[in-house]
Jmol script that loads the backbone (N, CA, C; Angstrom):
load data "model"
ATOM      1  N   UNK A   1       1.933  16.879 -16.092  1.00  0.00           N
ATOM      2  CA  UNK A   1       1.457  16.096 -17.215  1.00  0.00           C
ATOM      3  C   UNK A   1      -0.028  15.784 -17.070  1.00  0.00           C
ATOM      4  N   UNK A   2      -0.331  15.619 -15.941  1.00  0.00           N
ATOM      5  CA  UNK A   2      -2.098  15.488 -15.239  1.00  0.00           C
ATOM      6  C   UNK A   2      -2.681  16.573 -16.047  1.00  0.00           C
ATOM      7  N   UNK A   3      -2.394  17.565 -15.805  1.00  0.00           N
ATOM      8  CA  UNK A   3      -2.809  19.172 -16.036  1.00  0.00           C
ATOM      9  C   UNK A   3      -3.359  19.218 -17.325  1.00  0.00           C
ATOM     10  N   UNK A   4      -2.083  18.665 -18.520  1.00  0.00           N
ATOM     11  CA  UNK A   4      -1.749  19.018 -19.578  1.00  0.00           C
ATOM     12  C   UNK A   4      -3.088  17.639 -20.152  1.00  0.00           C
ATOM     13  N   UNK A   5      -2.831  16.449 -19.658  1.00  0.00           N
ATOM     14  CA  UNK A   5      -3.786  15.798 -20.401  1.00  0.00           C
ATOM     15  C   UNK A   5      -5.315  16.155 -20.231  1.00  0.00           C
ATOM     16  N   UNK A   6      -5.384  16.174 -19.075  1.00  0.00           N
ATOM     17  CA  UNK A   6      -6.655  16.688 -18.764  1.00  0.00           C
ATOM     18  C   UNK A   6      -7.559  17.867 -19.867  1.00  0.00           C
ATOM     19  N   UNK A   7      -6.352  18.970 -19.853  1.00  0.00           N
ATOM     20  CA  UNK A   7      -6.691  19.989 -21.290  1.00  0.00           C
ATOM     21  C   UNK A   7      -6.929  19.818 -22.181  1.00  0.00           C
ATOM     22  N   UNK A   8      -5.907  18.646 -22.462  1.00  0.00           N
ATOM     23  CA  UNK A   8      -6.281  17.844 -24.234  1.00  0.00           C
ATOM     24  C   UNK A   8      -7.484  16.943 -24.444  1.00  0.00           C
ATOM     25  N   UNK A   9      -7.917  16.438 -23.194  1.00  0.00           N
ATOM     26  CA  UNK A   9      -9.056  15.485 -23.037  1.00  0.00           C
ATOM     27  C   UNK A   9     -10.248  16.513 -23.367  1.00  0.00           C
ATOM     28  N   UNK A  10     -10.532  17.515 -22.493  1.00  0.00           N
ATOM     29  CA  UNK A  10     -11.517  18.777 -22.820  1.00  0.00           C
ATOM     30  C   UNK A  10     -11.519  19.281 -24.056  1.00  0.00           C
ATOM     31  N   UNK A  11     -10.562  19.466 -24.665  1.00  0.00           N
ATOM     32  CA  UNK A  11      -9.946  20.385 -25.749  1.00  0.00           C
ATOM     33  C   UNK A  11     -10.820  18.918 -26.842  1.00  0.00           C
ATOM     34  N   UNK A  12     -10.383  17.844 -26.761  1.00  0.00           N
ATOM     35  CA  UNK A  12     -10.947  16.974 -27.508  1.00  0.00           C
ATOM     36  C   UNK A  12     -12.574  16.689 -27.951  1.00  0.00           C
ATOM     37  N   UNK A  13     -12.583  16.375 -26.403  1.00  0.00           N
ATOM     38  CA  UNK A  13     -14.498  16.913 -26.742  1.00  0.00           C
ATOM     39  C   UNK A  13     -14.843  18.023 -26.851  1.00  0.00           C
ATOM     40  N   UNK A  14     -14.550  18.945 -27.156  1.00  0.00           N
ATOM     41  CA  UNK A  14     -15.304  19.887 -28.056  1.00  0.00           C
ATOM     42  C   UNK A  14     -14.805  19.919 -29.730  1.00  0.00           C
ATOM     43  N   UNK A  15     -13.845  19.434 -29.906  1.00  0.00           N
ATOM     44  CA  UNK A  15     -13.605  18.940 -31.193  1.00  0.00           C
ATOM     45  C   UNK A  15     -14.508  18.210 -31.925  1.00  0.00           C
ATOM     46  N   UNK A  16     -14.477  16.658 -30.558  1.00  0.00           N
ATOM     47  CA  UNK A  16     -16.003  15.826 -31.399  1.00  0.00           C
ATOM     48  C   UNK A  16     -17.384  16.708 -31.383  1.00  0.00           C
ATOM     49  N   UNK A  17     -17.386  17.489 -30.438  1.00  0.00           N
ATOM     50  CA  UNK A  17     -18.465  18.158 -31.374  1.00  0.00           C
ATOM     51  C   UNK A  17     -18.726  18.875 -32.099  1.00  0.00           C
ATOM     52  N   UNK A  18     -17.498  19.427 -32.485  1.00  0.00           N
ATOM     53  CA  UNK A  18     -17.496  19.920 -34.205  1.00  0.00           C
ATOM     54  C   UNK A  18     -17.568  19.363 -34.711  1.00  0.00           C
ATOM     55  N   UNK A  19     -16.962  18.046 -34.837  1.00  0.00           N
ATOM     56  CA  UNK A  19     -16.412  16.992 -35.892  1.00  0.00           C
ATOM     57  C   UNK A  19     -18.023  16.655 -36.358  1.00  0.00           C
ATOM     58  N   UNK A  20     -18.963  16.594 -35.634  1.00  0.00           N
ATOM     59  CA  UNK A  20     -20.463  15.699 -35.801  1.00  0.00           C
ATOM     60  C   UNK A  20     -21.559  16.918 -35.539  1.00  0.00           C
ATOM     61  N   UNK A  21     -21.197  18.350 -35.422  1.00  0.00           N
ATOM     62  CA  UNK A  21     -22.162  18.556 -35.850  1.00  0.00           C
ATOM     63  C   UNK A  21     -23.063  19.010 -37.000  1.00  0.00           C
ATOM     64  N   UNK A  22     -22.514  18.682 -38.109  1.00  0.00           N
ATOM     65  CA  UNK A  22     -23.536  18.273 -39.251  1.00  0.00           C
ATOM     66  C   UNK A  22     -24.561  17.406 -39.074  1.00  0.00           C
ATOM     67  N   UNK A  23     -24.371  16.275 -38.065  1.00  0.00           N
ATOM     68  CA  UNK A  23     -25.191  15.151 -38.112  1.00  0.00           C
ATOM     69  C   UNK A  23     -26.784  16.042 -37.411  1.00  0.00           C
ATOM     70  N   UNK A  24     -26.260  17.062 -36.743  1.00  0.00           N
ATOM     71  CA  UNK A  24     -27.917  17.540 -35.577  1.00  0.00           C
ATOM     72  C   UNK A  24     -28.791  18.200 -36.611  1.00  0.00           C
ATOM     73  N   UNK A  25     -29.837  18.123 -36.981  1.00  0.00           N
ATOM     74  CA  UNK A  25     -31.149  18.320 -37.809  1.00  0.00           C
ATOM     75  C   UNK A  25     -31.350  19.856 -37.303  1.00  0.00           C
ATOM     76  N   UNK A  26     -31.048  20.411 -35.680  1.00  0.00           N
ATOM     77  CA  UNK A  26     -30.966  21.564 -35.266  1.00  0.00           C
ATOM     78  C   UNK A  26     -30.079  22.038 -34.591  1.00  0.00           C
ATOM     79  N   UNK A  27     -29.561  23.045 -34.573  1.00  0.00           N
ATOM     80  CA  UNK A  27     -28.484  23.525 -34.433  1.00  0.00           C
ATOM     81  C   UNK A  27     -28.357  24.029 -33.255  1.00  0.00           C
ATOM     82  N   UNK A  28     -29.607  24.461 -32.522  1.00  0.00           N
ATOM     83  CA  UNK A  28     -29.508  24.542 -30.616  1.00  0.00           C
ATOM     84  C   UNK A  28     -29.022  23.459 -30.075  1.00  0.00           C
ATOM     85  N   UNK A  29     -28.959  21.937 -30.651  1.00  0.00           N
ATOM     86  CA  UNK A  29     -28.685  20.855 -30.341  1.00  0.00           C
ATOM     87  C   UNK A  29     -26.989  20.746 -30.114  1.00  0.00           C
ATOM     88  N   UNK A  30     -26.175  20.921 -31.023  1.00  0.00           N
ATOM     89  CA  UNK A  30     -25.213  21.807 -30.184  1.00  0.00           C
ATOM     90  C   UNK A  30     -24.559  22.437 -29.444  1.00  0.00           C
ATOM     91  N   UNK A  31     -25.522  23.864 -30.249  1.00  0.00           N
ATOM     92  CA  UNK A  31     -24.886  24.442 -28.348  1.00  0.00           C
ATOM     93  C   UNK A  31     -25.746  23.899 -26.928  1.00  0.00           C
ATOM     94  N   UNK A  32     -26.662  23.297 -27.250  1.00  0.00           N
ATOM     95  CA  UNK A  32     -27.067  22.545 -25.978  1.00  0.00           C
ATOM     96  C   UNK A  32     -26.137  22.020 -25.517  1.00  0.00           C
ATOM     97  N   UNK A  33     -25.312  20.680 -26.160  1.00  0.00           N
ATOM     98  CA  UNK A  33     -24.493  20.369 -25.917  1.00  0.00           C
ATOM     99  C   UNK A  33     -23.025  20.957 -25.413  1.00  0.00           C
ATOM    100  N   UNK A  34     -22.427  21.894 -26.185  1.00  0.00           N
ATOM    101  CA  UNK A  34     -21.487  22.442 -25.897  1.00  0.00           C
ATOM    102  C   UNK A  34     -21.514  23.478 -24.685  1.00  0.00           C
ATOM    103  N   UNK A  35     -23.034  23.914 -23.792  1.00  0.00           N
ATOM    104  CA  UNK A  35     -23.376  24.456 -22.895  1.00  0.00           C
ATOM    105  C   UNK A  35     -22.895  23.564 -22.297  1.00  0.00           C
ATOM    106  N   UNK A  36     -23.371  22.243 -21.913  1.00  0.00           N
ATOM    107  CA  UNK A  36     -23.645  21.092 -21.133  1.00  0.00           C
ATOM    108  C   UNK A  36     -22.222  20.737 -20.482  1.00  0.00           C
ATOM    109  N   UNK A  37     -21.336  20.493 -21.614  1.00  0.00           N
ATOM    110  CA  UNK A  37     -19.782  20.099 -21.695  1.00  0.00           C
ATOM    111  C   UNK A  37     -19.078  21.624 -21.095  1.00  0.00           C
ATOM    112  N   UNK A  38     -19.214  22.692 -21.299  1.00  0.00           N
ATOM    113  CA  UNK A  38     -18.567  24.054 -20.814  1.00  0.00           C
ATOM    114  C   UNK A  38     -19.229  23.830 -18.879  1.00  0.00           C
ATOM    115  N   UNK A  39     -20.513  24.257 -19.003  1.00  0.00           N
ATOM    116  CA  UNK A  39     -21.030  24.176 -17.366  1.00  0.00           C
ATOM    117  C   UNK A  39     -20.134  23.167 -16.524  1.00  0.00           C
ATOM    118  N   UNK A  40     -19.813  21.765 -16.985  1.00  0.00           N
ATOM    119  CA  UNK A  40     -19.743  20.814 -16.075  1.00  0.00           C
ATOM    120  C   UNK A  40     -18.218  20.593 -15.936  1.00  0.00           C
ATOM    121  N   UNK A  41     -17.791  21.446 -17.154  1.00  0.00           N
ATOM    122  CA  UNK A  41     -16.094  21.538 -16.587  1.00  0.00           C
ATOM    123  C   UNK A  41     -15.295  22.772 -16.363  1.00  0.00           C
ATOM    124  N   UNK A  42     -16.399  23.281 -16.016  1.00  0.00           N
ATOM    125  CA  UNK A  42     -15.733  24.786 -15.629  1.00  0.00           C
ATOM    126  C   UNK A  42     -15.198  25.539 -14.226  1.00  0.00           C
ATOM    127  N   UNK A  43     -15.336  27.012 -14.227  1.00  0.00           N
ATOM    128  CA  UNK A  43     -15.112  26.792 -12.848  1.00  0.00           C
ATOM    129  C   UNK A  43     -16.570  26.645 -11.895  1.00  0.00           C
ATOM    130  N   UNK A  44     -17.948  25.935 -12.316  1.00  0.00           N
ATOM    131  CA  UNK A  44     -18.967  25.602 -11.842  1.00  0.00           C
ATOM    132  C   UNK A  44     -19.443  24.425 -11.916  1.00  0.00           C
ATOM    133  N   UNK A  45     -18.386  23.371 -12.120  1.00  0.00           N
ATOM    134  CA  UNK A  45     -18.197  21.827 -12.301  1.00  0.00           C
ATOM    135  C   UNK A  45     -16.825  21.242 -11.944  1.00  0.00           C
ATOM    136  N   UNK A  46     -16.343  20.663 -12.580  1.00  0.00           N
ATOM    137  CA  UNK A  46     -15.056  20.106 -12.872  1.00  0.00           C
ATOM    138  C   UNK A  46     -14.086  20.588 -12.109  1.00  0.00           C
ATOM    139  N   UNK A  47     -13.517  21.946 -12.546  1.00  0.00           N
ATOM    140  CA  UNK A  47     -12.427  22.834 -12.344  1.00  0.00           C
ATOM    141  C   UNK A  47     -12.518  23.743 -10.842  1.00  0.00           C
ATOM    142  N   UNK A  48     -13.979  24.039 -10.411  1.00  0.00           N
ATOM    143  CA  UNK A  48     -14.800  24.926  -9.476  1.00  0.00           C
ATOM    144  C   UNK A  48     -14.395  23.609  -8.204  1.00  0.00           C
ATOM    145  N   UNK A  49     -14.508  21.824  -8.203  1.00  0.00           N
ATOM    146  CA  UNK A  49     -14.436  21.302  -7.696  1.00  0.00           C
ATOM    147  C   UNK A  49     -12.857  20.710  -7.091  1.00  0.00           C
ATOM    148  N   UNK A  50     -12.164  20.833  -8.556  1.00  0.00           N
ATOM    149  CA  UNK A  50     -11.081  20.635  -8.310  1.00  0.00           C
ATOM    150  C   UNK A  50     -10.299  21.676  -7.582  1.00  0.00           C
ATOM    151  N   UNK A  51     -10.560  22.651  -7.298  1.00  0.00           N
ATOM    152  CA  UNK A  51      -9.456  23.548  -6.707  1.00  0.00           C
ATOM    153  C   UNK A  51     -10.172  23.293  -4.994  1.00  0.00           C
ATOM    154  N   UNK A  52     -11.184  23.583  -5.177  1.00  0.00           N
ATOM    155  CA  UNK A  52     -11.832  23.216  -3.357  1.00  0.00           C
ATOM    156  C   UNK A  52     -11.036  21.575  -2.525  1.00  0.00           C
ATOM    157  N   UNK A  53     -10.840  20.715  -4.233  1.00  0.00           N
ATOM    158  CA  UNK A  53     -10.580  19.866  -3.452  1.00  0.00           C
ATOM    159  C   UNK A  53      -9.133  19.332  -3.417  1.00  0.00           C
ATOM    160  N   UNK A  54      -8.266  20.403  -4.078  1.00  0.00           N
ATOM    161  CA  UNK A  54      -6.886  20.535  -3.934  1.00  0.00           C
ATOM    162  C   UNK A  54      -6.534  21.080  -2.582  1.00  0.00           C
ATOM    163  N   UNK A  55      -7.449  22.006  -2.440  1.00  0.00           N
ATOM    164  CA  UNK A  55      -7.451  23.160  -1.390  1.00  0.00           C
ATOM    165  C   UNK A  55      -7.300  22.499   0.227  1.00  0.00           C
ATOM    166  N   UNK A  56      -8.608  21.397  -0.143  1.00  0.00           N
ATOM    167  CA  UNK A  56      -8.746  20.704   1.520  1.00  0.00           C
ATOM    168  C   UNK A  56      -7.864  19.841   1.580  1.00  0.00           C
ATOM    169  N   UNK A  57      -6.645  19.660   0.488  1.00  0.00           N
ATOM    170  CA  UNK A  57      -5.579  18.402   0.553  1.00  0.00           C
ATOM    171  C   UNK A  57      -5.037  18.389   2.276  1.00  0.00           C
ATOM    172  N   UNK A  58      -4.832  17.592   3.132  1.00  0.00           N
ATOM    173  CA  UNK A  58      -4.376  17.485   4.199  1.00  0.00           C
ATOM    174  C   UNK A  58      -5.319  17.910   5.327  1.00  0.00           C
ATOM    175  N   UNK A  59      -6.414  18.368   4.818  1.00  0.00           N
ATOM    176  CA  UNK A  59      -7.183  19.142   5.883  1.00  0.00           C
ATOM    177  C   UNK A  59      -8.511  18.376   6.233  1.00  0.00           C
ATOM    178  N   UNK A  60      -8.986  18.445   7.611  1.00  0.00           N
ATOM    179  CA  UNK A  60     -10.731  17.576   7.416  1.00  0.00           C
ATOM    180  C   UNK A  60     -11.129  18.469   7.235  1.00  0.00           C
ATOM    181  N   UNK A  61     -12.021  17.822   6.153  1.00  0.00           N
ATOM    182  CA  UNK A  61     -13.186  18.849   5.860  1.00  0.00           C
ATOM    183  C   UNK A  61     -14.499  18.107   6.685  1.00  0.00           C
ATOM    184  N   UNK A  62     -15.652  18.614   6.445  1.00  0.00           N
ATOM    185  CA  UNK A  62     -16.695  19.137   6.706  1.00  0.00           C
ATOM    186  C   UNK A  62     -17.600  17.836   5.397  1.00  0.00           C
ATOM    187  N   UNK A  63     -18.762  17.225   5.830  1.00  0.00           N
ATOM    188  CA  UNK A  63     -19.095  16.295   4.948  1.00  0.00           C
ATOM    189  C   UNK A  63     -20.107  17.123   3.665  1.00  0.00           C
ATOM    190  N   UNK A  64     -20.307  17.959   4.143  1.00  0.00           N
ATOM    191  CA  UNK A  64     -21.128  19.544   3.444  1.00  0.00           C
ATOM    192  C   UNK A  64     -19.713  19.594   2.245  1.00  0.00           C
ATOM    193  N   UNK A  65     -18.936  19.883   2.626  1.00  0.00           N
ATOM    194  CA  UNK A  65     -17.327  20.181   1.385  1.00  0.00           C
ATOM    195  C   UNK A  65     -17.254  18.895   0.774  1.00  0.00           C
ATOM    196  N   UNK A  66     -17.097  17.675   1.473  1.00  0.00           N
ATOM    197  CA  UNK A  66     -16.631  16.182   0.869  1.00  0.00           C
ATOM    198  C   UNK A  66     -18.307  16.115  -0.366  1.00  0.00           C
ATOM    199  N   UNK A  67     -18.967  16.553   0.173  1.00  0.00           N
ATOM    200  CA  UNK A  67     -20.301  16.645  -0.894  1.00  0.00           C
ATOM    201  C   UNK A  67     -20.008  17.688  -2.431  1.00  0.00           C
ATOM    202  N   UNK A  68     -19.828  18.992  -1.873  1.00  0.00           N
ATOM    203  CA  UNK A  68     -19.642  19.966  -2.955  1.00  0.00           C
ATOM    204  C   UNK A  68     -18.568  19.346  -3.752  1.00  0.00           C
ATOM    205  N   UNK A  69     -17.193  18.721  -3.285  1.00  0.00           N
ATOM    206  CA  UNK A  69     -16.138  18.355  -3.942  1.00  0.00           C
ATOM    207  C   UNK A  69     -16.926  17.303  -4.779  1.00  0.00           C
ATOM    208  N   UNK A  70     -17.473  16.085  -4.839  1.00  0.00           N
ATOM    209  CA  UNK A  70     -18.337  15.207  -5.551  1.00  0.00           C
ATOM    210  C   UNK A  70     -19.235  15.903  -6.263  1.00  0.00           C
ATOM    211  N   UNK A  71     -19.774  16.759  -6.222  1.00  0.00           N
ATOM    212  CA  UNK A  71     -21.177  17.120  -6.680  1.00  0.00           C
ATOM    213  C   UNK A  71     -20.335  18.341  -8.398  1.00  0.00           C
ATOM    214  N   UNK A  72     -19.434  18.936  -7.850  1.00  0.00           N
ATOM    215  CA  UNK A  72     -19.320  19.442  -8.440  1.00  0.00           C
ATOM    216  C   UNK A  72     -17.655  18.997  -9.980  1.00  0.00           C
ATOM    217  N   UNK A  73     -17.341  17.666  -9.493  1.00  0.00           N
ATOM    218  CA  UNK A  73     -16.340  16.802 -10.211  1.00  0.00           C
ATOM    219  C   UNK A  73     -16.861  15.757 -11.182  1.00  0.00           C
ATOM    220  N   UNK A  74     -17.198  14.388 -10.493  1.00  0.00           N
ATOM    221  CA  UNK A  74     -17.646  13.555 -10.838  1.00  0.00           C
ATOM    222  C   UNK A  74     -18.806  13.709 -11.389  1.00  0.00           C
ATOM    223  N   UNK A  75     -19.824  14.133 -10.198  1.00  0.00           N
ATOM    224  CA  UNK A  75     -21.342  13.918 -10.866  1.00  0.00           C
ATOM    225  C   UNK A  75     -21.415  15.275 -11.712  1.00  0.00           C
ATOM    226  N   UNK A  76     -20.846  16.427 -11.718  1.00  0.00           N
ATOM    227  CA  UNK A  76     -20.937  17.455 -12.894  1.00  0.00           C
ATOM    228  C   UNK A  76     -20.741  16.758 -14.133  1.00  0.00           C
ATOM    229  N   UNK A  77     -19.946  15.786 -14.217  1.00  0.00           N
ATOM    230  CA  UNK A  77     -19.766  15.735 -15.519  1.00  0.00           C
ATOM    231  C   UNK A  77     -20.438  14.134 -16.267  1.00  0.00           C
ATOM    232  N   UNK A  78     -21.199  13.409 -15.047  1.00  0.00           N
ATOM    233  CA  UNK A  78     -22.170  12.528 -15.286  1.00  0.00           C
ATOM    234  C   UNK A  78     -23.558  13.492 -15.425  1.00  0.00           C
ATOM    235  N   UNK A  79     -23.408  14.288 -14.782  1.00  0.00           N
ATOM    236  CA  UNK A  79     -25.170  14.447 -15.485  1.00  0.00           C
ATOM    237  C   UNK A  79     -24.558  15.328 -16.884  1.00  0.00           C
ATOM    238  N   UNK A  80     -23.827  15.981 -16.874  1.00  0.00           N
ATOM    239  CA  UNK A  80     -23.681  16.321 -18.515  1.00  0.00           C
ATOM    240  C   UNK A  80     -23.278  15.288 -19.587  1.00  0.00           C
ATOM    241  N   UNK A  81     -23.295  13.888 -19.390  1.00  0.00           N
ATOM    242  CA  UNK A  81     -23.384  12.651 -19.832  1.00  0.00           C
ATOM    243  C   UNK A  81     -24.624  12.637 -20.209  1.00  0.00           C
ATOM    244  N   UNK A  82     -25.242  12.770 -19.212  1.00  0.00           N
ATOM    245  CA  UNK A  82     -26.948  12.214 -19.499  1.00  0.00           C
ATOM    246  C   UNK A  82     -27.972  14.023 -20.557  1.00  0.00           C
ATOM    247  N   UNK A  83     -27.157  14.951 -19.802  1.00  0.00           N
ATOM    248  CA  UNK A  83     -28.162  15.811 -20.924  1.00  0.00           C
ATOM    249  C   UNK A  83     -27.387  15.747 -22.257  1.00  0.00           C
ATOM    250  N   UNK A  84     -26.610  15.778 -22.377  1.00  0.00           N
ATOM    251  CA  UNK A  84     -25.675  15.882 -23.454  1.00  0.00           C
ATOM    252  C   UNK A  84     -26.508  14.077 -24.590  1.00  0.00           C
ATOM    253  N   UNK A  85     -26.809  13.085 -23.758  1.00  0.00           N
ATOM    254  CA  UNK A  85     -27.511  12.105 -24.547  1.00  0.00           C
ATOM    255  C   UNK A  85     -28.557  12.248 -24.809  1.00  0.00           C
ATOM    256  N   UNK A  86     -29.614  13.104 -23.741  1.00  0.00           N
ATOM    257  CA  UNK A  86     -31.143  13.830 -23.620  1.00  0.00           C
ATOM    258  C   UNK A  86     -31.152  14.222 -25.233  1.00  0.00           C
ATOM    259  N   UNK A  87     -29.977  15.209 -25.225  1.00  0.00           N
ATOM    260  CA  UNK A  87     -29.859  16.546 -26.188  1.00  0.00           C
ATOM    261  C   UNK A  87     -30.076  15.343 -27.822  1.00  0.00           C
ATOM    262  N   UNK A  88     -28.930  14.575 -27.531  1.00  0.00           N
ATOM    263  CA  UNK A  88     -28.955  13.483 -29.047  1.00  0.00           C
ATOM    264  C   UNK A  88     -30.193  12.630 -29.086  1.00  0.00           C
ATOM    265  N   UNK A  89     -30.610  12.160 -28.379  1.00  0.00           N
ATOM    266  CA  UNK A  89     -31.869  11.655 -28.278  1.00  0.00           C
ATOM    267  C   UNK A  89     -33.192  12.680 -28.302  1.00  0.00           C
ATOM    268  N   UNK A  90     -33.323  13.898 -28.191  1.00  0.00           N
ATOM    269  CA  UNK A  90     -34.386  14.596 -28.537  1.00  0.00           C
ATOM    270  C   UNK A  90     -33.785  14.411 -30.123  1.00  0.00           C
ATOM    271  N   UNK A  91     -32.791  14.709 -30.691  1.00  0.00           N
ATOM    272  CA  UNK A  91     -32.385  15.321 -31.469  1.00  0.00           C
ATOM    273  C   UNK A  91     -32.867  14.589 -33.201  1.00  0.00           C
ATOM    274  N   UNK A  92     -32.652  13.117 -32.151  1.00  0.00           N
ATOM    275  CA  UNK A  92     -33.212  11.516 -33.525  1.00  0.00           C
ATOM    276  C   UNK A  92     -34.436  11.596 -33.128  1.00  0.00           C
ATOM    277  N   UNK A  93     -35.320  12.429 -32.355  1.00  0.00           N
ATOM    278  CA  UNK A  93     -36.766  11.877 -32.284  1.00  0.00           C
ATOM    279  C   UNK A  93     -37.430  12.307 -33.708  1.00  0.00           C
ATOM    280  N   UNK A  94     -38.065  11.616 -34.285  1.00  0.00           N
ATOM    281  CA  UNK A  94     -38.824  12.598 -35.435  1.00  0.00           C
ATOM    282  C   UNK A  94     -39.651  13.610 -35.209  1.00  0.00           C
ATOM    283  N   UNK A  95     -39.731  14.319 -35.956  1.00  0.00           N
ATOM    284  CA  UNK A  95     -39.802  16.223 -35.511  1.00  0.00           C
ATOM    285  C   UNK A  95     -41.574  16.404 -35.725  1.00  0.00           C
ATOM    286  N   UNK A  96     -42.269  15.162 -35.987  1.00  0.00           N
ATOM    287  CA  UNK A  96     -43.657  15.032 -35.776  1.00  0.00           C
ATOM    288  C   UNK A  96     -43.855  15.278 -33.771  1.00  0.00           C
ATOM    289  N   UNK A  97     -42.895  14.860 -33.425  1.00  0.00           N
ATOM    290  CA  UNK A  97     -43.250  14.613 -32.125  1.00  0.00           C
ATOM    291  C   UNK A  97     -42.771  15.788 -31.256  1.00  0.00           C
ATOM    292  N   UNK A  98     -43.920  16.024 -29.892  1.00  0.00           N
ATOM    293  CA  UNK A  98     -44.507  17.311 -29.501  1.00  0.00           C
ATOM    294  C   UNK A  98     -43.287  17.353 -28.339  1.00  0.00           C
ATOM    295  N   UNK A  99     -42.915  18.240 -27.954  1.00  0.00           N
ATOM    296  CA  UNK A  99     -42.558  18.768 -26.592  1.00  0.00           C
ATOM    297  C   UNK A  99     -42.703  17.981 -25.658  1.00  0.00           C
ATOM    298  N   UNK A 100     -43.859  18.348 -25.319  1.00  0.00           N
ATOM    299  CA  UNK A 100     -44.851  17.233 -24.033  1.00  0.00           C
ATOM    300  C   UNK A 100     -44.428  15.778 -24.644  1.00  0.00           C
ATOM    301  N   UNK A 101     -44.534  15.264 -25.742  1.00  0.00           N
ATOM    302  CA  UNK A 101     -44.643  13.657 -25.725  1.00  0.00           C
ATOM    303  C   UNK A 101     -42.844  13.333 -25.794  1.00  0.00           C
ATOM    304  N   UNK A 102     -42.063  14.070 -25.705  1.00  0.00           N
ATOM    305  CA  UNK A 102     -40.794  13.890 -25.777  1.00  0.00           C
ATOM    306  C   UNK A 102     -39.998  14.224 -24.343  1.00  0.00           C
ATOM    307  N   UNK A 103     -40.918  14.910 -23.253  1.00  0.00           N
ATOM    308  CA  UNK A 103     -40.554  15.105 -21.778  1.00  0.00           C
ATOM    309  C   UNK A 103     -41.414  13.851 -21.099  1.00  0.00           C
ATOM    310  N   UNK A 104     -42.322  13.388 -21.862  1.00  0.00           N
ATOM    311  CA  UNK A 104     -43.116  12.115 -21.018  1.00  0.00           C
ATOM    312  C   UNK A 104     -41.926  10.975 -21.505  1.00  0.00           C
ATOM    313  N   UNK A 105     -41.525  10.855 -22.241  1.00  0.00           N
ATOM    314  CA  UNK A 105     -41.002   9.589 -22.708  1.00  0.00           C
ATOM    315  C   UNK A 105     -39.872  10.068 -21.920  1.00  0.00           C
ATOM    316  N   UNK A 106     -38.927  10.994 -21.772  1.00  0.00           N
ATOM    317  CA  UNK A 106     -37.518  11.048 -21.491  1.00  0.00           C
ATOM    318  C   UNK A 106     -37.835  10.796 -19.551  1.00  0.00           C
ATOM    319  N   UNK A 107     -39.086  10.998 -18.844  1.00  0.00           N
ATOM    320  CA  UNK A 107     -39.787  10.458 -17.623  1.00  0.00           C
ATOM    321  C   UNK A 107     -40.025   9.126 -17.598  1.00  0.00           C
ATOM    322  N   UNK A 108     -39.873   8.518 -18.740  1.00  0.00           N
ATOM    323  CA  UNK A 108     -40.581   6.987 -18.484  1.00  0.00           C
ATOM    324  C   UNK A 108     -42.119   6.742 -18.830  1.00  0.00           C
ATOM    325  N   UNK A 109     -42.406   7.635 -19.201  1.00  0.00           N
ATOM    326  CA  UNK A 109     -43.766   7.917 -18.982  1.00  0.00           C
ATOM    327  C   UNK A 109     -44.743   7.563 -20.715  1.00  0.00           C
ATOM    328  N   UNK A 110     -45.536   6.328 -20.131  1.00  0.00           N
ATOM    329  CA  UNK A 110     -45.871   5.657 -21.430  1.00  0.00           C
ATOM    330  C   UNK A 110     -47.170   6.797 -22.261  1.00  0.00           C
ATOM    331  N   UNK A 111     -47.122   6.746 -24.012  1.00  0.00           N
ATOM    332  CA  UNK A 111     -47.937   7.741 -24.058  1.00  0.00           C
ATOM    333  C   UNK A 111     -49.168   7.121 -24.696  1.00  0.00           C
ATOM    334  N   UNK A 112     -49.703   5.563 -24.049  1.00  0.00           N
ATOM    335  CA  UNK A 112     -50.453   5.223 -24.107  1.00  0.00           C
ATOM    336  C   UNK A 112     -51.783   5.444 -22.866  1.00  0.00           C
ATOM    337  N   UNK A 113     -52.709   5.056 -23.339  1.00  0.00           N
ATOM    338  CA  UNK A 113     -53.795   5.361 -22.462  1.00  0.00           C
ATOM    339  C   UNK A 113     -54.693   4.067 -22.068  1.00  0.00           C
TER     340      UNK A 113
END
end "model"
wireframe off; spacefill off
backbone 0.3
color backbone group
């Protein structure tokens, strides 16, 4: 039943992002997104993590593995949190605004002088 919800949970978010993408002004914005959400639960996120860390069930691992198992579960799918908001937040910036002044701001980086 783990298995099965888990599928429907995935299966869901990519729904909401059908469901909303009319709302993106551009349409790479999207598949940005839907890159973002595929990478981080695949077998090079999510799924890539979960079997390594089915795998070491009963076994010590190595703090190098206890890392990859994290890196590639949890935080795969927190930083596709954060580009996936990058992506909506470039997306409401108004389209006056440059490249550069939209990688300084997403740095913190004031574009005063």
């Amino acid at each position: 039943m783990a298995i099965l919800a888990g599928d429907a949970l995935l299966t869901l978010a990519f729904r909401l992002v059908a469901d909303n993408a009319a709302l993106a002004a551009d349409p790479r914005v999207i598949r940005d997104v839907v890159v973002a959400i595929a990478d981080a639960s695949g077998t090079d996120g999510m799924v890539g993590g979960q079997v390594v860390d089915i795998e070491s069930e009963g076994k010590t691992i190595s703090a190098e593995m206890l890392d990859y198992i994290h890196s590639h579960k949890t935080a795969a799918l927190i930083r596709a949190s954060l580009v996936v908001g990058r992506c909506s937040r470039e997306a409401s910036a108004p389209r006056s605004t440059s490249s550069a002044a939209l990688a300084r701001r997403s740095a913190g980086v004031s574009d005063r002088r």
